[in-house]
VOBA-1610 file (N, C-alpha, C; in pm, whole numbers, padded with zeros to 5 digits, always signed):
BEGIN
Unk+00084-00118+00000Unk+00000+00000+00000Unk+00088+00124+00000Unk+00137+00147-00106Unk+00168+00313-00134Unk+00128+00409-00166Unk-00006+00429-00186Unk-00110+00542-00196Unk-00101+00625-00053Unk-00081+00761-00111Unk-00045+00832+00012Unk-00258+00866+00069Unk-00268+00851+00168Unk-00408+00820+00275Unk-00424+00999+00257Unk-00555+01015+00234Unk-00608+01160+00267Unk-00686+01119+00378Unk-00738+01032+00424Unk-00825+01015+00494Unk-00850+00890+00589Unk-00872+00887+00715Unk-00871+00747+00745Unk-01029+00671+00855Unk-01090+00560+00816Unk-01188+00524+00879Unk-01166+00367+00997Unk-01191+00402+01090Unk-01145+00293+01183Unk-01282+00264+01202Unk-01286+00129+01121Unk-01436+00035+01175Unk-01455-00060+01215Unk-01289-00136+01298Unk-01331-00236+01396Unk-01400-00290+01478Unk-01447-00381+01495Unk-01550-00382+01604Unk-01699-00378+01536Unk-01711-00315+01408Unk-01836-00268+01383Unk-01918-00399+01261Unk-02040-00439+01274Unk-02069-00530+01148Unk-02141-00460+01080Unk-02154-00514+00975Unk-02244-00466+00855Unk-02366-00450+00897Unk-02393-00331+00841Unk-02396-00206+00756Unk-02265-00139+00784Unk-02272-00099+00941Unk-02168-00001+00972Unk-02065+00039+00871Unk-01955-00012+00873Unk-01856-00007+00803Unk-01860+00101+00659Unk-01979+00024+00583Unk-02006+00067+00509Unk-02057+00203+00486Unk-02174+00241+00584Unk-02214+00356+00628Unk-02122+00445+00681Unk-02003+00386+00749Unk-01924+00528+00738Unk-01809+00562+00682Unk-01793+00445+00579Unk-01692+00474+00491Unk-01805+00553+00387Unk-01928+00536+00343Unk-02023+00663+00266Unk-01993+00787+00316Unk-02010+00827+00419Unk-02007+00896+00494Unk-01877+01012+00481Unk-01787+00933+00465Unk-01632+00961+00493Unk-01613+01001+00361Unk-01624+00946+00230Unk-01656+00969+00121Unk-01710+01091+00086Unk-01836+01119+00141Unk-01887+01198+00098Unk-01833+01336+00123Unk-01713+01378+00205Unk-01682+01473+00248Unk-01547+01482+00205Unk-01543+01408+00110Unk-01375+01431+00048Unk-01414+01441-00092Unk-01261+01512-00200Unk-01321+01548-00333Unk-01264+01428-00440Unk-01286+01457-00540Unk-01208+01336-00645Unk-01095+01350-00645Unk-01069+01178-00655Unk-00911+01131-00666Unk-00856+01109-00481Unk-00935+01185-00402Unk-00859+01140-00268Unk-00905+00998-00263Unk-00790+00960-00175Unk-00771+00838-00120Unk-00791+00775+00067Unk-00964+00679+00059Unk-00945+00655+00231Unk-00915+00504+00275Unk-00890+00543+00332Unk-00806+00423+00413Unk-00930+00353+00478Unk-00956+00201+00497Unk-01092+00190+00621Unk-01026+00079+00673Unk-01025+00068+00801Unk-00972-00111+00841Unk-01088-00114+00920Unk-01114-00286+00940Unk-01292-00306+00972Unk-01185-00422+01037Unk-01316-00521+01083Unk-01296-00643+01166Unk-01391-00736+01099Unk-01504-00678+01045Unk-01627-00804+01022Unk-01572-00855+00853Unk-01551-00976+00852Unk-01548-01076+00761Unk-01604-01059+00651Unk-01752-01028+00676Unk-01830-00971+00595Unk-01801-00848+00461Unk-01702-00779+00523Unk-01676-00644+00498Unk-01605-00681+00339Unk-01532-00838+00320Unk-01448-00776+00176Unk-01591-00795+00073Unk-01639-00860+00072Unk-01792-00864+00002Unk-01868-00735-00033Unk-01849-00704+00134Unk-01941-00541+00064Unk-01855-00450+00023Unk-01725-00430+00050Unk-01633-00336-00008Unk-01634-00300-00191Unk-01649-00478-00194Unk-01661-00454-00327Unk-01699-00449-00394Unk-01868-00494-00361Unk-01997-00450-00400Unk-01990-00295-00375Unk-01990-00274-00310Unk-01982-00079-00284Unk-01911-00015-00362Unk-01786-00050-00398Unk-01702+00001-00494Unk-01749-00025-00650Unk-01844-00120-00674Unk-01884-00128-00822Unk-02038-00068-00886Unk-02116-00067-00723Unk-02224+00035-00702Unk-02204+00173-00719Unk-02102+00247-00610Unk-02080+00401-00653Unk-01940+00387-00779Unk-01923+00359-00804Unk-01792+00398-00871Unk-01676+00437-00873Unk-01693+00427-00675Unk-01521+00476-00656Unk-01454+00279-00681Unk-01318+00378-00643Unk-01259+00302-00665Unk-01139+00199-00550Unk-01208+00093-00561Unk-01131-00004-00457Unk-00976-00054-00522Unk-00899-00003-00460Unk-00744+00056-00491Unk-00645-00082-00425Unk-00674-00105-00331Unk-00671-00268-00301Unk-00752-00276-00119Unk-00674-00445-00115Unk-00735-00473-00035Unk-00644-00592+00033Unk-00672-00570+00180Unk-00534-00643+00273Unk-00593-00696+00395Unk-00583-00826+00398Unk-00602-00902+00560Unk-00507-00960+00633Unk-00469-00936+00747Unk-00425-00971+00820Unk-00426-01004+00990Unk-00401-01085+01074Unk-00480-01079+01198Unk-00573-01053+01276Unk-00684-01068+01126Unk-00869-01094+01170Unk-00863-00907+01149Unk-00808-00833+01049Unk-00813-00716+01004Unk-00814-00693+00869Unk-00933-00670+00834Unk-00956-00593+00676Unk-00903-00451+00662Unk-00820-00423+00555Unk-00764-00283+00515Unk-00830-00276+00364Unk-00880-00147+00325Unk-00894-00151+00231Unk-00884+00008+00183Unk-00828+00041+00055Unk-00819+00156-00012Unk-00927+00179-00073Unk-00989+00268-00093Unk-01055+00341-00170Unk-01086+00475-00234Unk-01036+00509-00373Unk-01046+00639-00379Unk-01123+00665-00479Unk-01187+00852-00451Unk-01309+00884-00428Unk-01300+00902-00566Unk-01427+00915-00662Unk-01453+00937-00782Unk-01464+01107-00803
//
């Protein structure tokens, strides 16, 4: 992950919807081309990441698990 982060969403702990809802959220207050960062905990989350990313049209930049932690890039359209 070398995309420099404009932005960052900590949604551990949280299950779906959450995650999702405030990475929208987080989104919505940044302009095109920035880049946010979200790390989640729920399992669930690479599914909707990337359903979400093919719904709005940003763009899922990648995506990283490690020790029951989802990271994922996304930058804004």
């Amino acid at each position: 992950m070398s995309e420099t982060i404009d932005r960052e969403v900590d949604a551990r702990g949280l299950n779906c919807p959450l995650p999702i809802l405030r990475t929208k959220k987080a989104l919505n207050d940044m302009t095109s081309g920035q880049v946010l960062k979200v790390t989640a905990t729920d399992p669930a989350s690479q599914r909707d990441f990337q359903a979400f990313a093919r719904q709005t049209g940003n763009t899922l930049i990648d995506q990283v698990s490690a020790n029951g932690e989802f990271v994922y890039l996304l930058r804004r359209k």
